[in-house]
C-alpha positions as CSV (number, residue, x, y, z in Angstrom):
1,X,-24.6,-8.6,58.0
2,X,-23.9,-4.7,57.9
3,X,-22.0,-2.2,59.6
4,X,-23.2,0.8,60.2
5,X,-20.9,3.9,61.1
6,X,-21.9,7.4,62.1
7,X,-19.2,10.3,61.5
8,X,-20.8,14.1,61.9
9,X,-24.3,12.8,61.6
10,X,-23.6,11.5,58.7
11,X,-24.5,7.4,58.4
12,X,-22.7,5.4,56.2
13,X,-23.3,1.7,55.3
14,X,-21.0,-0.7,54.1
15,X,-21.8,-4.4,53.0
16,X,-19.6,-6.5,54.6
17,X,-19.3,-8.5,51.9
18,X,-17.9,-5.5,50.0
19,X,-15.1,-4.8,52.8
20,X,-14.0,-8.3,52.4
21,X,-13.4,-8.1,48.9
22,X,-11.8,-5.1,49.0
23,X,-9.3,-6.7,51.7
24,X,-9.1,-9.8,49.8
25,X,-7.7,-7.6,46.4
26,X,-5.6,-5.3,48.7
27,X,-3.6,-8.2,50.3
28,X,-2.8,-9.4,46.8
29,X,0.1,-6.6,46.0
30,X,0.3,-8.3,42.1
31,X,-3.0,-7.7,40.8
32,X,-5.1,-5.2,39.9
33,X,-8.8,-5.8,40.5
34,X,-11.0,-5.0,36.9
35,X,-15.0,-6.2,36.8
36,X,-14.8,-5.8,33.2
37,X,-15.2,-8.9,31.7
38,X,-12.9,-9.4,28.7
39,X,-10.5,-7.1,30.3
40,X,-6.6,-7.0,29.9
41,X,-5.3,-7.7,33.5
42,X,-2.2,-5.5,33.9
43,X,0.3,-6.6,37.1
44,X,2.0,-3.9,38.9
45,X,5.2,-3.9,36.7
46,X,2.8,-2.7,34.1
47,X,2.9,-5.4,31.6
48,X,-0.7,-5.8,29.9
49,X,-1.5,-9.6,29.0
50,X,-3.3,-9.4,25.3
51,X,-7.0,-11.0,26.0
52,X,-7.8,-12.2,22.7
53,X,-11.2,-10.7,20.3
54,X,-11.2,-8.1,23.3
55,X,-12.8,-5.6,20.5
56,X,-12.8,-7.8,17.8
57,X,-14.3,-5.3,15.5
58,X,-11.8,-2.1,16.4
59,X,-8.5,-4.9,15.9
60,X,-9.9,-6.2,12.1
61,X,-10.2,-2.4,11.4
62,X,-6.4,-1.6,12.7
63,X,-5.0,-4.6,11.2
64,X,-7.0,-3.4,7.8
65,X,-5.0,0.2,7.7
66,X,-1.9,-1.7,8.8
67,X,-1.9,-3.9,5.9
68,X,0.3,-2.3,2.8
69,X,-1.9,-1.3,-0.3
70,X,-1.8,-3.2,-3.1
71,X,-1.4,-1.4,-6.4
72,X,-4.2,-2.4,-8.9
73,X,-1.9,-4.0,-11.3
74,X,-0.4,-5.9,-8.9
75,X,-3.6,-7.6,-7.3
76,X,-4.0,-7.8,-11.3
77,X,-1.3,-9.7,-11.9
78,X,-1.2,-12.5,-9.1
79,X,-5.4,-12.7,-9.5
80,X,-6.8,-16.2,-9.9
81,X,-8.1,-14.9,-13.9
82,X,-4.5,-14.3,-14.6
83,X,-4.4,-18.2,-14.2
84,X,-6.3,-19.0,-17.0
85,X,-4.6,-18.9,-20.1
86,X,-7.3,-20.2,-22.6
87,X,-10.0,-18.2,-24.5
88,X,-10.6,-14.2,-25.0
89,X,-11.7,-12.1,-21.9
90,X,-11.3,-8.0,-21.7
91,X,-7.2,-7.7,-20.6
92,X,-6.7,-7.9,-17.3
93,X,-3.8,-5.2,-18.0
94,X,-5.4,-1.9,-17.5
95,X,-2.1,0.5,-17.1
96,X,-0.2,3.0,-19.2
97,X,-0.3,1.2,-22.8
98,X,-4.0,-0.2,-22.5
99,X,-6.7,0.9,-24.5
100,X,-10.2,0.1,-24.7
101,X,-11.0,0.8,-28.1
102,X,-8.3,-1.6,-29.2
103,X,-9.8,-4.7,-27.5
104,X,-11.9,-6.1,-31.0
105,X,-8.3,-5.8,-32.9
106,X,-6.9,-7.8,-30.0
107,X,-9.7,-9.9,-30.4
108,X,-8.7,-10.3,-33.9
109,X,-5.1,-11.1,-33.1
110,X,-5.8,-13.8,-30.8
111,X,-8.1,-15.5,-32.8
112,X,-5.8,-15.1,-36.0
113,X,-2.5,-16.3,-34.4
114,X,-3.6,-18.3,-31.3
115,X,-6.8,-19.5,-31.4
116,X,-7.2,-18.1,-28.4
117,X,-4.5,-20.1,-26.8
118,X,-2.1,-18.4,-24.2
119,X,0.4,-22.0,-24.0
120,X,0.5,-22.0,-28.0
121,X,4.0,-22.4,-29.4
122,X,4.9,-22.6,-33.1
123,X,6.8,-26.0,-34.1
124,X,8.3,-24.0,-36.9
125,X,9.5,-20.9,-35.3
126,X,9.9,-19.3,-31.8
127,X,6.7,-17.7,-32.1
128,X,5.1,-17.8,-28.5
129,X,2.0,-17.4,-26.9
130,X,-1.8,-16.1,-27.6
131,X,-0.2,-13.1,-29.4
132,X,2.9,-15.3,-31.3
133,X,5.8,-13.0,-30.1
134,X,8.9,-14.2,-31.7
135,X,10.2,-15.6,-28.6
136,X,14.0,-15.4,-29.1
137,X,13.6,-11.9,-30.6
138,X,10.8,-10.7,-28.3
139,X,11.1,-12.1,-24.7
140,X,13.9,-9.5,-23.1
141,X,12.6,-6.3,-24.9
142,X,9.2,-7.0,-23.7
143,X,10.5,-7.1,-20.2
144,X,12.4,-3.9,-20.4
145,X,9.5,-2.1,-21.6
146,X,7.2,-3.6,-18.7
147,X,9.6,-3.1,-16.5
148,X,10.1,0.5,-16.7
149,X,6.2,1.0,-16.3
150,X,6.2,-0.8,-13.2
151,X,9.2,1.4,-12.0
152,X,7.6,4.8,-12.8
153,X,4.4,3.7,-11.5
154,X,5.4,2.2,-8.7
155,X,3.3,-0.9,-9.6
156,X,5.2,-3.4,-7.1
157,X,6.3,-5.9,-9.8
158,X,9.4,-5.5,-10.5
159,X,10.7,-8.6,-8.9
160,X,7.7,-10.5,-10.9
161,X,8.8,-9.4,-14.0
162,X,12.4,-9.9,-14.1
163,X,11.6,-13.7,-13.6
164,X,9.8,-13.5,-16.6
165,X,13.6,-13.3,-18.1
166,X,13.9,-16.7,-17.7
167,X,10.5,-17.7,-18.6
168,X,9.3,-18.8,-22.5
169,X,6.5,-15.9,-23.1
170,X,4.0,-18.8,-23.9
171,X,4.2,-19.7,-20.1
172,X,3.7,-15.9,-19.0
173,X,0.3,-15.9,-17.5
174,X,-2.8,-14.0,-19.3
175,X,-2.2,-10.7,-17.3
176,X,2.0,-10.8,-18.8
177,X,0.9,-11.8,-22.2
178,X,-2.1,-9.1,-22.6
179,X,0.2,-6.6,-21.0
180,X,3.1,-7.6,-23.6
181,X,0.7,-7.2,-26.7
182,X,-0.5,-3.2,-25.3
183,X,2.9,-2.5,-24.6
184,X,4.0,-3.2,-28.2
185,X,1.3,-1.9,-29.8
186,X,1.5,1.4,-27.9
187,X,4.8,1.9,-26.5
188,X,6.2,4.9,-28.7
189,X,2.4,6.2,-29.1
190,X,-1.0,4.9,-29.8
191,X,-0.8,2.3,-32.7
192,X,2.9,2.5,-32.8
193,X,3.4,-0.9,-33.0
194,X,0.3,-2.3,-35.0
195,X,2.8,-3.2,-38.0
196,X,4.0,-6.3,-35.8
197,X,0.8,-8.1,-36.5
198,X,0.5,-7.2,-40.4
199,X,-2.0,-10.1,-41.5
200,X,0.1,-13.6,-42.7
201,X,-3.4,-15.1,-43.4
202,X,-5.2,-14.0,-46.3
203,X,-8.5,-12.9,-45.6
204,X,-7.3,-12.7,-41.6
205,X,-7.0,-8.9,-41.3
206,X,-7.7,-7.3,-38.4
């Protein structure tokens, strides 16, 4: 059915149907009328109700930016490889102390003292771990050092590391222990420290 209107020769048509509608939404004083599907609905007090995956790909891409970066190190240090504390792989531990070049002496360390073993522990001594840090002499001053690293670099570990106070270094995981054995070597310049693994073994140099 239409209705048809004439004002200064000009005719316009309405649907019916249309009028209706726009009755029915006027009469309701609460609501506010939106055809877009998927659409907040937003009352008259002005309070939006949140329609969920509205813009599903805009919201994964603000919740991205909101989320706090992660410093290297960090996603280093709580990473699944950390975990593993058998056999040689590059060091996790890329920061201030780390080398490259010195990975094959690693290498030689492990292999020498550990077997490549991160839980070894020394029946006869307090030597610890895939690197056979004195333990009792070792463990705080190894801390210290990674501790101030974190600090200056802003790494986001401190509160990691100062559990590892409590901690025998043979239970550090693989990212701690690798980190412990380039701090050491390097901490007052490159090859500082390499005196700490002199060779015991004859014929075991590294």
């Amino acid at each position: 059915m239409t209705v048809v209107t004439r004002l200064a020769g000009v005719t316009s048509i309405t649907l019916l149907a249309a009028a209706l509608a726009f009755s029915t939404a006027s009469a309701d004083s609460n609501t506010v009328a939106d055809p877009s599907p998927g659409s907040p609905v937003q009352s008259t007090e002005g309070v939006e109700l949140a329609v969920l995956n509205e813009y599903p790909t805009e919201q994964k891409a603000t919740a991205k930016a909101a989320q706090p970066t992660l410093h290297k190190e960090y996603r280093r240090a709580v990473s699944d490889d950390a975990q593993d504390r058998k056999g040689y792989e590059k060091s996790l531990y890329r920061g201030k102390y780390y080398h490259k070049d010195q990975e094959s002496f690693r290498k030689c360390v492990m292999d020498r003292e550990s077997n490549f073993r991160y839980k070894a522990a020394n029946s006869r001594s307090s030597a610890r771990g895939a690197y056979q840090f004195l333990d009792n002499n070792w463990r705080d001053g190894l801390v210290h050092m990674m501790l101030k690293e974190s600090k200056n670099k802003d790494h986001g570990l401190e509160k990691n590391l100062r559990k590892l106070f409590d901690k025998p270094i043979h239970k550090w995981n693989r990212y701690y222990q690798d980190r412990a054995f380039f701090t050491a070597l390097n901490y007052e310049g490159k090859w500082s420290g390499k005196k700490h693994w002199n060779a015991t073994v004859p014929g075991t140099g590294c």
